[in-house]
N, C-alpha and C positions, 0 to 999 in steps of 0.2 A: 354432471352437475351435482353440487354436494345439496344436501338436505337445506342447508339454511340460504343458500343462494333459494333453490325451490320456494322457502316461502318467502323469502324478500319480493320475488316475482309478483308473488297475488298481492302486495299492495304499493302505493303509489311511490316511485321512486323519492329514496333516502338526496337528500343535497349534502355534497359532501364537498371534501377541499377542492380536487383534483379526479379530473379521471384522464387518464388515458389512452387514445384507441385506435383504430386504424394500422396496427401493426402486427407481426411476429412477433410473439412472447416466446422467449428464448426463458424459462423459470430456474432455471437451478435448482429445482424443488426437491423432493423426495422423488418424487418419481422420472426426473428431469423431463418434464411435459415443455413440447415444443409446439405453442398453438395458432395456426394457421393465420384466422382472423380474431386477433386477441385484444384485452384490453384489462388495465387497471384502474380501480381505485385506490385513492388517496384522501385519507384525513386524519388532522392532526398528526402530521408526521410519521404516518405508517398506512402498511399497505390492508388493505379491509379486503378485498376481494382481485382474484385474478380469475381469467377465463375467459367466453366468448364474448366476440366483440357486443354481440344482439342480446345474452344474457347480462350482460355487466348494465351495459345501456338502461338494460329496463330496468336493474333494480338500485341503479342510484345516477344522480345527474350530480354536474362539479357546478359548485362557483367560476373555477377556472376548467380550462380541457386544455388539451395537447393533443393534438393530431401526426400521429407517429408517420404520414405519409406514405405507408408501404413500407416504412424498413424494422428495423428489428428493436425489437422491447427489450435491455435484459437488466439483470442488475447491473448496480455503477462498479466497475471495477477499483479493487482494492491495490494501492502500491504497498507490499506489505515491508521494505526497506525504502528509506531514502536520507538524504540530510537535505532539506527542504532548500536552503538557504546558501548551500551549497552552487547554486545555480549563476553566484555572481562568482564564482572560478569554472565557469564553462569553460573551457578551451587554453584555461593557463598554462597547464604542464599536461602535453601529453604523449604517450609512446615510452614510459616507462614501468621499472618492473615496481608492485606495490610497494616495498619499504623504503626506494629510491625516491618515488614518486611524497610519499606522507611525510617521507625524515627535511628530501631537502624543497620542497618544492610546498606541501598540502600547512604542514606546522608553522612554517614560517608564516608563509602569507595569512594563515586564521589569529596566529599570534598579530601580527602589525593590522589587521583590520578589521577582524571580528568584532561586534559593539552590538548594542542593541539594536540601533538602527538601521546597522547594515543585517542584522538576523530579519528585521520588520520587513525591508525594504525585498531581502531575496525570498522569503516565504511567500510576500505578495506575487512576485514574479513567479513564483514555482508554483503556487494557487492557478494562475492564470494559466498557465501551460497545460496541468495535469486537466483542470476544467476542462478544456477546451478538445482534452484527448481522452473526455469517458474516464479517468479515474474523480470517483468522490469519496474515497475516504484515502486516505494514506500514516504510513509508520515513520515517523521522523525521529529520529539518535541527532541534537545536536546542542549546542549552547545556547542563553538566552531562551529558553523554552516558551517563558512567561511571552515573550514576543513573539514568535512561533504562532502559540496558541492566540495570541489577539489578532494576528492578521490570517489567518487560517479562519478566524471568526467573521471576518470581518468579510471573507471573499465566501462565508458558507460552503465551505466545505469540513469534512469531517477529517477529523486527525488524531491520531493516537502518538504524545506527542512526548517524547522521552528523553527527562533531566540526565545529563550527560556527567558519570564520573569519570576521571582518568587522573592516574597516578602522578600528574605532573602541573603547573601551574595552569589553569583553563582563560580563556580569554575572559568567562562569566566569574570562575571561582577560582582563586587561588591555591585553599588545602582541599582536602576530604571535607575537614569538619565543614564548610564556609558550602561545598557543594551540596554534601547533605541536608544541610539547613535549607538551606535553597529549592532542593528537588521537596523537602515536606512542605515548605510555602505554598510551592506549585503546585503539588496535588490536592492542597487543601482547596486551594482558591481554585478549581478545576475540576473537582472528580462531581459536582453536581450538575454538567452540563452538560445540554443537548447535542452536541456538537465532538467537542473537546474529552475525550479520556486521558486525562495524564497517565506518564507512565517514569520508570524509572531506569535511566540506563548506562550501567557500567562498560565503560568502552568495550573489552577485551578481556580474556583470560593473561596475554601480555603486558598489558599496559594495566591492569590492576590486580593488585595484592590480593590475596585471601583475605584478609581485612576489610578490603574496598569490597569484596564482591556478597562477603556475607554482610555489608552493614546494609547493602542495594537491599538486599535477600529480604533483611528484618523490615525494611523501610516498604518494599512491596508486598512481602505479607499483614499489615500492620494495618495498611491502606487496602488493600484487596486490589491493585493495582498492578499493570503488567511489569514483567521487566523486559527489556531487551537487550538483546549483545553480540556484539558479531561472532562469530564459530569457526573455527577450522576453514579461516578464507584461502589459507596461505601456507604452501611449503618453510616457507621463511617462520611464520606463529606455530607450524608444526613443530620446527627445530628448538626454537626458543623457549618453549611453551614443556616439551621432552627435555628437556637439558635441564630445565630449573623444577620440574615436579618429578620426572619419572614416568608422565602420562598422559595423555591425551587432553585436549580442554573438554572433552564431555567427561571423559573419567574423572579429571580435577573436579569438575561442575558438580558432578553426583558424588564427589566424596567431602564434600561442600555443604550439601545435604541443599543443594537450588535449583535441583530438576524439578518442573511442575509441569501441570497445565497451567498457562499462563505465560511461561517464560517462550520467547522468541528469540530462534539465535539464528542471525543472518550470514547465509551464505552458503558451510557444510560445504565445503568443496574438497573436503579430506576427509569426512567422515565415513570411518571404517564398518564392516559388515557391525562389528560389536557394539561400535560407538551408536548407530543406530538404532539398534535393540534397547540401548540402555535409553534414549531421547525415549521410543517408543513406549516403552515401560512405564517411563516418565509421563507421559500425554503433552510433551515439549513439543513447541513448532517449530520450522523449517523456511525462514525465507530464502529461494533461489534465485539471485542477479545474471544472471548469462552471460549478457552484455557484458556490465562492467568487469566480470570476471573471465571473461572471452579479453578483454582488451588488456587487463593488467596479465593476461597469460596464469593467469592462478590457477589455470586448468581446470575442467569439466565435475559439476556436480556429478554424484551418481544417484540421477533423478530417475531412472530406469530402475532401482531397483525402492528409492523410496516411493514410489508410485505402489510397485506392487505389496510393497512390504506395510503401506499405509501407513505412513506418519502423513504427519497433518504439514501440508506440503504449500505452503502460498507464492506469490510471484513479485518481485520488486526491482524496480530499475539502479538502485543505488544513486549515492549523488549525479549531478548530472557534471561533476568536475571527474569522474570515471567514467562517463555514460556515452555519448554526454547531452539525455536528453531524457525526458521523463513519460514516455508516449509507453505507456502499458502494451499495446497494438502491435508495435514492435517488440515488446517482450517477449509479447506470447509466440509470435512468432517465431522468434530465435530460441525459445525454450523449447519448443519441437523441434526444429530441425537440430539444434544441438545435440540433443539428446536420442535423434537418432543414429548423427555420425558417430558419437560417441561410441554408441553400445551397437552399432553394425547391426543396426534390426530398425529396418522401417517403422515397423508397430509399435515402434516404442514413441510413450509419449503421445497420445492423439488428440485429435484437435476435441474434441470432446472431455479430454481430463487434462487437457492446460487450459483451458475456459475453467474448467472449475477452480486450477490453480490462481488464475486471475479474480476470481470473485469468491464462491464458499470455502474455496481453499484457504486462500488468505485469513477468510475468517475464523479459518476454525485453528490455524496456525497460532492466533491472536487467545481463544477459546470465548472466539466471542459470536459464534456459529448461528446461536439462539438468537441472535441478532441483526447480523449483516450477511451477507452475500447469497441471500435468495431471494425471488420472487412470490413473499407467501403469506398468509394473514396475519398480520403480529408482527411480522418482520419491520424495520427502519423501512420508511420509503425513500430509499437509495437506488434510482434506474436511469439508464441511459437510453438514447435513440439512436443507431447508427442510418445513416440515410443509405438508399441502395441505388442508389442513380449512378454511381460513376460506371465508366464501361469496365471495366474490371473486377465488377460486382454479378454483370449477365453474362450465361444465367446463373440462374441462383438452383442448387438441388438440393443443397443443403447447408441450410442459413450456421450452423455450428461450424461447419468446417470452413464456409465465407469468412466468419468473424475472427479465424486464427491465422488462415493463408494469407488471404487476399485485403483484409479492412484494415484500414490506417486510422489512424488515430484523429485524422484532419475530416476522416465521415461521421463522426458524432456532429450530430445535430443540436439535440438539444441534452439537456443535464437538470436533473432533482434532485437533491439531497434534503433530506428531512422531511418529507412532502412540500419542500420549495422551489420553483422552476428557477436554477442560477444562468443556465444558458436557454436562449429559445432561437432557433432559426441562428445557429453560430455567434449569436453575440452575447458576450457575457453581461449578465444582468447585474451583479454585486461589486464587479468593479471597474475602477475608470483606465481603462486599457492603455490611454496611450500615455498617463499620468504612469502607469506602472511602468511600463519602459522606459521611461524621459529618467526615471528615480532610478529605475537597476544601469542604463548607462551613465548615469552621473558617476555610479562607481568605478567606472572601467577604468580611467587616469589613474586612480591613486592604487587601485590593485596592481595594474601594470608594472606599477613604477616601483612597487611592493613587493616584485619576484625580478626584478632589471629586465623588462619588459620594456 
C-alpha cells in the first residue's frame, strides 16, 4: 500500500467519478502487478488509485461504480494501425498479393466513393466494433480525417487520427499543397482535445517524394504532432523503394533526417538487423499487423528479435479490407503464435509481452507511454472488463496468458475511455447500433457495383 493511499484511509472516503471493482487488475504498470481482488478509481478522466479491492473502497466511493464481476481489469487496448473507415471494403477484394490488391481493386474503389460521408459513416462502424472488442484508443492513416475525428468523438473513443498524404490525386486532396493545408487545418482544430490527437501521415516511402515526406516532417515537428507511415510492408516497396534511392525506407527515412520518437511506421516486415538499430537509435515505433500481413503473404515480422532488441513494439489489425476485422483478441493471438512459428522457438513472443504489445506497447510505439496503456495514477482512464464466464475461460491460472490464448474479443464486457463508461453489460452506450449498420449497409450497393461486384 503506498504512503498516500495509508493516509487517504484515516479519513472519510473521497467521492469521485468512478470506481471500479470486483475484479483482476491485470496493471501494465512498472512492476506489472497482477492483483487478485482489485479495484480502480476514476476521476475526471484519469485513473487516481489502483489496488485492493477493500483499500480502494475505503478511500474513495464513485458517483458511478462498475462491478467487474470476477473477470479481469486491464487497460483498454490500443489498435496502434488501422484505416478506420476502411471497414465498408470488408470483404471486396480478397486473396490477393498487396500491390495487385491496392493498384487494381483498393484505389479504384476509394477513388469512386470515398467522401466525407462515407469516412463518417465507416468510422462510426469501425468505432462500434473496436468498442465492443476492448480496443479504446486506435491509429487511423486515412482521408477525410476532420470526419474520422468527429465520429471517433462522437462514439468516445480515442483516436490518434492521421491526415493522409500521397503522391497522387487523394479522394479528400487533390495536390501536396491542398493536403498539407488540410492536414494544418486538422491539427489545429484538434490537438487541444480530450479525446482526439491529430496526427500527420505520409502514405509511404513509395508513394511519396522526399518533398512529400520532409514537408509531413516540418508540418509534425511544427505541431508537436505524430507522424505515421507504413514501413517496409512489402517485398514489392523493398524493390521499388531500392531501385529509385539505393536504400532501404528506414535508411531513406534517416537520411531525411525524420527518424524520432514520435514517428510510427507500420508494419516493418523487412526490416533488417541494421534498419532496426537505426529505428532504435531513433526512439521510432513499430506497429506489427500479423494478420493482414499473414493474408497479403508480405511475410512474417521479425518480432522475435524486436522484442529482445527493444524497440517500442505496438499491435494493430490494419484495415479491416486486409483483415478483415478489427478484434485486437485475435491480434494478440496470432502475434504469438506467429511469431513462434516463425523463429522455431516456443518462447518467443509470450503471452505476457504481446499484452504489453496490445496496450503499453502501443503506447510507447506512439511515445505517448506517459499517457496511455497502463493502469497507474496520472494515467488516461482508459480500461476494459473481460467477463470470465465462458467455458473456455475455466480454469483460470493465469489471467495473462487467459487474455492472449484463449479471450476473444466478444468477452469484453464493459469499456471506459476517459473516465466514461461507453459500454456496460455489452451494450454500447454512445452509439445507436442498429442506426450504424442500417448506414454502413446502405453502402454496400454502390461499393459493389464500384469494383463489378
Amino acid at each position: 500500500m503506498s504512503f498516500a493511499l495509508a493516509l487517504l484511509l484515516l479519513a472519510a472516503p473521497r467521492t469521485v467519478g468512478l470506481v471500479v471493482t470486483n475484479g483482476t487488475v491485470v496493471s501494465m504498470d512498472a512492476e506489472r502487478r497482477v492483483i487478485a481482488n482489485g479495484a480502480v478509481a476514476v476521476d475526471e478522466g484519469r485513473i487516481l488509485a489502483v489496488g485492493g479491492a477493500d483499500e480502494i473502497k475505503a478511500a474513495y466511493a464513485g458517483r458511478e461504480s462498475l462491478d467487474a464481476g470476477g473477470g479481469i481489469v486491464l487497460p483498454g487496448l490500443i489498435n496502434a494501425h488501422t484505416h478506420a473507415a476502411m471497414v465498408l471494403f470488408r470483404g471486396i477484394a480478397d486473396d490477393l498479393r498487396l500491390m495487385d490488391w491496392l493498384q487494381r481493386y483498393i484505389f479504384p474503389a476509394e477513388a469512386k466513393n470515398v467522401t466525407a460521408e462515407f469516412v463518417k459513416a465507416g468510422t462510426r462502424l469501425a468505432a462500434l466494433e473496436m468498442i465492443r472488442s476492448g480496443t479504446t484508443s486506435f491509429v487511423d492513416m486515412y482521408y477525410f480525417e476532420d470526419q474520422a475525428a468527429e465520429a471517433a468523438k462522437e462514439a468516445g473513443i480515442r483516436a490518434v487520427a492521421g491526415s493522409t498524404l500521397i503522391d497522387f490525386p487523394a479522394p479528400d486532396n487533390k495536390t501536396r499543397e491542398e493536403a498539407l493545408a488540410y492536414a494544418e487545418r486538422f491539427i489545429t482544430r484538434w490537438k487541444s482535445d480530450a479525446l482526439i490527437v491529430p496526427a500527420i501521415a505520409p502514405h509511404s516511402t513509395y508513394l511519396g517524394s522526399p518533398e512529400t515526406l520532409k514537408a509531413a516532417d516540418a508540418l509534425s515537428r511544427r505541431h508537436g504532432v505524430p507522424l505515421l507511415i507504413h514501413l517496409q510492408e512489402s517485398m514489392d516497396e523493398q524493390k521499388q523503394v531500392r531501385e529509385k534511392y539505393s536504400k532501404t525506407s528506414v535508411e531513406h527515412l534517416r537520411d531525411l533526417g525524420i527518424l524520432r520518437k514520435g514517428v510510427l511506421g507500420a508494419h516493418g516486415v523487412w526490416l533488417s538487423a541494421s534498419d532496426r538499430q537505426i529505428l532504435l537509435a531513433a526512439g521510432a515505433g513499430v506497429a506489427h499487423c500479423p494478420q493482414s500481413n499473414m493474408k497479403l503473404a508480405s511475410g512474417a515480422a521479425p518480432v522475435t528479435e524486436m522484442l529482445a532488441e527493444g524497440l517500442a513494439l505496438g499491435l494493430g489489425t490494419d484495415g479491416a479490407a486486409s483483415n478483415n476485422d478489427l478484434d485486437m483478441f485475435e491480434e494478440m493471438l496470432t502475434a504469438a503464435l506467429l511469431a513462434k512459428h516463425a523463429s522455431g522457438d516456443p518462447t518467443s513472443a509470450p503471452a505476457a509481452r504481446v499484452l504489453e504489445m496490445a496496450t503499453l506497447g502501443g503506447a510507447r510505439a506512439l511515445g505517448m507511454e506517459d499517457r496511455l496503456g497502463s493502469l497507474q495514477p496520472g494515467r488516461r482512464a482508459d480500461l476494459i472488463v473481460v467477463d470470465v464466464s465462458a467455458a473456455r475461460l475455466h480454469p483460470m491460472y493465469e489471467p495473462v496468458s487467459h487474455l492472449v490464448y484463449a479471450a476473444k474479443g466478444a468477452d469484453v464486457r464493459h469499456s471506459v475511455i476517459e473516465g466514461r463508461v461507453v459500454m456496460r453489460d455489452r451494450k454500447v452506450l454512445t452509439l445507436d447500433e442498429g442506426a450504424v449498420l442500417a448506414e454502413a449497409d446502405a453502402w454496400r450497393k454502390k461499393v459493389a457495383a464500384s469494383v463489378g461486384r
